[in-house]
N, C-alpha and C positions, 0 to 999 in steps of 0.2 A: 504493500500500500504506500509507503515512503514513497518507493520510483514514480507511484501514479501521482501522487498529490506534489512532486517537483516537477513531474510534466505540465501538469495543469497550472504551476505556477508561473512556468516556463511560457507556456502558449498567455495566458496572464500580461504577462512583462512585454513580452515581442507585440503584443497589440497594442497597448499603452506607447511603445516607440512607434509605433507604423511600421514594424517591419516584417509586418505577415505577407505583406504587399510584396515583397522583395524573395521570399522565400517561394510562393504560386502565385500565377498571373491570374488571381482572380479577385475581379477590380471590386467586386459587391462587396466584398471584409471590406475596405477603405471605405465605403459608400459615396466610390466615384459615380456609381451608374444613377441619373436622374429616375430610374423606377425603383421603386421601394423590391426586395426579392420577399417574397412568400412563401413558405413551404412548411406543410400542412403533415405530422405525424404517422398518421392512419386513415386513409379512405381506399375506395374501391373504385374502377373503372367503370363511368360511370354508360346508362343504356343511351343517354342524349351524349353524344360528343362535344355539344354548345355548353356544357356545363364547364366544358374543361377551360376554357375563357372567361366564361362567366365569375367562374370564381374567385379568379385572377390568381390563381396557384402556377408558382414555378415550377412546381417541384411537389411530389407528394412518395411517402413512402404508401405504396398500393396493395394492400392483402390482394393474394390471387389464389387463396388456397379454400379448398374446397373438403366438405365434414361429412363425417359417416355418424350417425347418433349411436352411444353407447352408452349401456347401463352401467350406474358403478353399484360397485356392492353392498353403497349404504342404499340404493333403492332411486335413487339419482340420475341424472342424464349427464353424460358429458359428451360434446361434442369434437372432433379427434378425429385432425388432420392425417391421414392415411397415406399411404402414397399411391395406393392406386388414384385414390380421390384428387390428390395433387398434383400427378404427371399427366393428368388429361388436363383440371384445371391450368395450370401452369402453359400448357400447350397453347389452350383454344387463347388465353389473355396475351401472349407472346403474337397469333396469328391477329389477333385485334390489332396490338399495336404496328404488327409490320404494315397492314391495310392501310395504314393514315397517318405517315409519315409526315402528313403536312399540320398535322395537329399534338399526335404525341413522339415522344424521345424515350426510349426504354435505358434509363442509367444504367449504366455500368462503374462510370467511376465519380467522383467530386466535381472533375471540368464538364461533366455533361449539365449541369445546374447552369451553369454560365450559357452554355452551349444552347441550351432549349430558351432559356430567358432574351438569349438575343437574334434567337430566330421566333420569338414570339410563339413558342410551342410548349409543351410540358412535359415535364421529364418525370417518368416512373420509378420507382423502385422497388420489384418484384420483392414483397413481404412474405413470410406465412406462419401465422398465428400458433406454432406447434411444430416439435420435433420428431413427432409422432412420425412425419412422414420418413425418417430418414434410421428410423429404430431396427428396422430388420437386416443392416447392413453393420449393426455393431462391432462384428467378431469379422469383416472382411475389410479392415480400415475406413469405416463408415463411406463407400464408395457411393452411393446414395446418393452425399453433400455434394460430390467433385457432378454426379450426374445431375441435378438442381444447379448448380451454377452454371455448368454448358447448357441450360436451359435457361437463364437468365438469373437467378434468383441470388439476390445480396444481400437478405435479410431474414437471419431467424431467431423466431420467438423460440424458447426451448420446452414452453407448454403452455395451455392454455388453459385456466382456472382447476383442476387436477393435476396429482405428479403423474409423470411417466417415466420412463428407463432411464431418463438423464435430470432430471429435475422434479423438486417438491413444487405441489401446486399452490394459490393463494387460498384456494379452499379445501384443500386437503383436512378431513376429520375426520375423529373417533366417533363420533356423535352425542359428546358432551364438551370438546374443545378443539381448537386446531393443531395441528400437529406441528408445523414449520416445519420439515423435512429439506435435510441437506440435498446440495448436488451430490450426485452419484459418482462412484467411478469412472463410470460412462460418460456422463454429463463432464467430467473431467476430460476426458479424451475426446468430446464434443469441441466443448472450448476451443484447445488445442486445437481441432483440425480448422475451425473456422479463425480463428486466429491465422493459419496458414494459409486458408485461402483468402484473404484480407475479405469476408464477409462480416457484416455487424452483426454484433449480439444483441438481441433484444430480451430484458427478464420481464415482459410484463406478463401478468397471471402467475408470476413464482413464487414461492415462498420468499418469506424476508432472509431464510437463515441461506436460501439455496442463489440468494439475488447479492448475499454479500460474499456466500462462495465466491460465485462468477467474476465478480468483482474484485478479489484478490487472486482470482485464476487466469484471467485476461490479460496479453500482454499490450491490448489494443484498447483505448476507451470503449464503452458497452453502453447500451439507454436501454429507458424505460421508454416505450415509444407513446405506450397512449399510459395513462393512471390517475391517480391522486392522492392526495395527501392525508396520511389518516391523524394526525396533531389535529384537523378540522374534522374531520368524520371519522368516526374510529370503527371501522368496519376491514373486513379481513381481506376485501378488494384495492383497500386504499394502502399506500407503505407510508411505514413508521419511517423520522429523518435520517435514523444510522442507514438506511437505504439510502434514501437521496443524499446524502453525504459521500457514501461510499462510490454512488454512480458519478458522481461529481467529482472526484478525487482520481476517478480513472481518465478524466478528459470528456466523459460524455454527458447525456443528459438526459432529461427527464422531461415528457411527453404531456402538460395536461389536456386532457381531454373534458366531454362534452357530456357526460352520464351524467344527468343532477341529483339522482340521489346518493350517488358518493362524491358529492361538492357542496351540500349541504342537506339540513335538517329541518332549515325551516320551509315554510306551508308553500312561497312560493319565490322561485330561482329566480336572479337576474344576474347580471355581465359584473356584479360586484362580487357577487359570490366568486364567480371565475377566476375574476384577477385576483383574488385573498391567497386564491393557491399558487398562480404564477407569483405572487409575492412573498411566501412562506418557502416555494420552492428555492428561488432569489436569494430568502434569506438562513437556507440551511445547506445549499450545494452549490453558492456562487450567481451570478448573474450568468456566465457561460454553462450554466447546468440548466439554464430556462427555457419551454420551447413549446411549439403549441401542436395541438393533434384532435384530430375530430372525432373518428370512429363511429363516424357515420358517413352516406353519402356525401358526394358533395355538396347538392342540393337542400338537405338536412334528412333530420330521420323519415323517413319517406309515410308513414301510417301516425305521425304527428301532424304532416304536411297534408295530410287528405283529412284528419281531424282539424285545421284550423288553429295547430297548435295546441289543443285543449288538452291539457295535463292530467287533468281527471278522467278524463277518458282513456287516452293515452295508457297510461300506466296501467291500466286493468291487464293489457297483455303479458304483463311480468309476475303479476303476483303469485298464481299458480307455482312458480319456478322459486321465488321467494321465499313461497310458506315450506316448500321442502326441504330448506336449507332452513328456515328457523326451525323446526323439526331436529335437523340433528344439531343444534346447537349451534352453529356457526357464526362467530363475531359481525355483530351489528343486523344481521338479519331480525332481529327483534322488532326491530324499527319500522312500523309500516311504511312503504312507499309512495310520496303523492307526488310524483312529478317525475320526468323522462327529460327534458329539456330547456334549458334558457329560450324562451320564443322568441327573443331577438336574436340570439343567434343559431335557431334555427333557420339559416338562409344562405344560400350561396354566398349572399356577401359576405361572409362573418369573419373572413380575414380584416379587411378596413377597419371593421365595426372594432375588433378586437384592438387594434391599430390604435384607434380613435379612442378607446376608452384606454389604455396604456397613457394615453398622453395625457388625460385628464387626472390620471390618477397620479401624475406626477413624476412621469420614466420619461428619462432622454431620451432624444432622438437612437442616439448611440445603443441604449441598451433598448429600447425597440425594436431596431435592427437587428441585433440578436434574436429575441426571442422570434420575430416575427419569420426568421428564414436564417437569420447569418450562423447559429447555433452548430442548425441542422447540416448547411453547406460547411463548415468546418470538421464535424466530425465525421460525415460523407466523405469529405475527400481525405482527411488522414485515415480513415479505416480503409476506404474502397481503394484508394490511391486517384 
């Protein structure tokens, strides 16, 4: 952890002199370019292709993975990225974006951000929610990974709210408490190979003990791409700060997203709530640890968007899924649900919006510019190259 938190101090210092400029020609760190850069956590490819302008995203990391439902054996459903389910996925999104070349840019490395921003197009970052896909290649040097990258893919989550073969999950229980469950052996040797193929690690949905593993197992900064902070909701979805310290100390960062009942508890959500986490985040992992992530369409959550927004309606879809985790006991699940989303930012716009209320709240242009994209494009390109 030393090595990480003197790198981070190190990327720290060289910005403060301008001399990030000097080490990659990428003129958006300086904030030469008269367009602000944007780049958005977690969304999906979206079915209107006008959304991708609409929204004025440079850059977004893209889930393309696709889920087999499975029961777990407290009685539970998890859903669990496969690799049959993800080498078809992963396919048909790769043949989308070669189709429309004039609209999106499938990243591969940090200069593809620049690249798509000044050809006024948008650049992907093939994600996927779970390592699930890559588990049946454990014992053959995970060749799985090396076959997901010659497919595009530069982004893995190592599980998605369950553990699996290489990581504890955020909801991992007995069904009287959470378990926290370390990274695995495997999960060890996961690292490791993504470490080598300069792929980013993403711990969202992992435990907290298995996210600070990673953390001190990484020799590449790692994020949480979408989350939230549980110091404000203390729920078993949201991480406690020795996380977000630790993901910060590795040079990456940390992802809030757009889920409002783990951004708050009171009756009804607004862009204040939001920023309280981009500001706790700020104020436990750095300003370079801050970064924004939807996790939902672009356009917003799409069965909110046919609802009018209306939260009370809205949320009925989850409860069902709710009441089974407060059932076995699960931190925070106690809590009834009333609300799915900020209604102002559920909207394409909600990068600006986010923009705009950042600056009301009191954040320089400079640390804007972070959170809103220059974050994302600096650990992009020292992890991806």
């Amino acid at each position: 952890m030393a090595v990480q938190s003197q790198r981070r101090h190190l990327l720290k210092a060289l910005a403060a002199g301008g001399l990030l400029t000097q080490l990659a020609p990428l003129t958006s760190w300086a904030q030469l370019s008269s367009q602000p850069l944007y780049i958005d956590g977690l969304s999906f490819l979206p079915d209107d292709l006008a959304d991708l302008s609409g929204s004025k995203l440079d850059a977004y990391l893209c889930d393309i993975s696709a889920i087999e439902a499975i029961k777990q054996p407290d009685g539970t459903t998890n859903y669990k990225r496969t690799y049959n389910a993800c080498v078809q996925s992963i396919s048909e999104a790769l043949t989308r974006v070669n189709a429309n070349p004039d609209k999106l840019l499938l990243g591969k490395s940090g200069q593809d951000i620049q690249r798509a921003q000044d050809s006024q197009r948008t650049a992907v970052f093939f994600q996927i929610q779970g390592a699930d896909c890559v588990e049946q290649s454990i014992n053959s040097g995970l060749a799985q990974v090396d076959e997901f990258y010659d497919r595009g893919l530069r982004v893995l989550q190592l599980t998605h709210h369950y553990g699996n073969k290489f990581s504890g999950g955020a909801l991992d229980n007995d069904g009287t408490q959470g378990l926290n469950l370390p990274l695995t052996p495997a999960g060890q040797q996961l690292i490791e190979k993504l470490n080598q193929k300069k792929m980013l690690i993403d711990v969202s949905h992992s435990s907290p003990q298995s996210a600070l593993e990673t953390a001190r197992a990484s020799k590449m900064p790692i994020v949480q791409s979408h989350g939230a902070v549980r110091a404000i909701v203390n729920h078993a979805r949201c991480s406690p700060d020795e996380v977000i310290k630790a993901i910060g100390d590795t040079g990456g960062l940390f992802g809030v997203f757009m889920m409002t009942f783990w951004l708050t508890n009171d009756k009804i959500p607004t862009t204040e709530h939001y920023i309280a986490h981009l500001k706790h985040v700020a104020n436990i992992g750095g300003i370079d640890a801050v970064a924004i992530a939807n996790d939902y369409p672009l356009r917003g959550h799409e069965n909110l968007l046919k609802l009018e927004n209306n939260n009370a309606e809205g949320v009925k879809q989850y409860i069902e899924w709710w009441h089974s985790l407060r059932a076995r006991g699960v931190l925070g699940f106690d809590s009834e649900p009333q609300h799915v989303i900020i209604p102002e930012l559920n909207h394409i716009d909600r990068m600006e919006r986010i923009d705009s209320a950042l600056s009301a709240a009191g954040f320089s242009s400079g640390d804007r510019s972070k959170i809103m994209g220059g974050n994302w494009q600096r650990v992009l390109t020292e992890v991806l190259g």
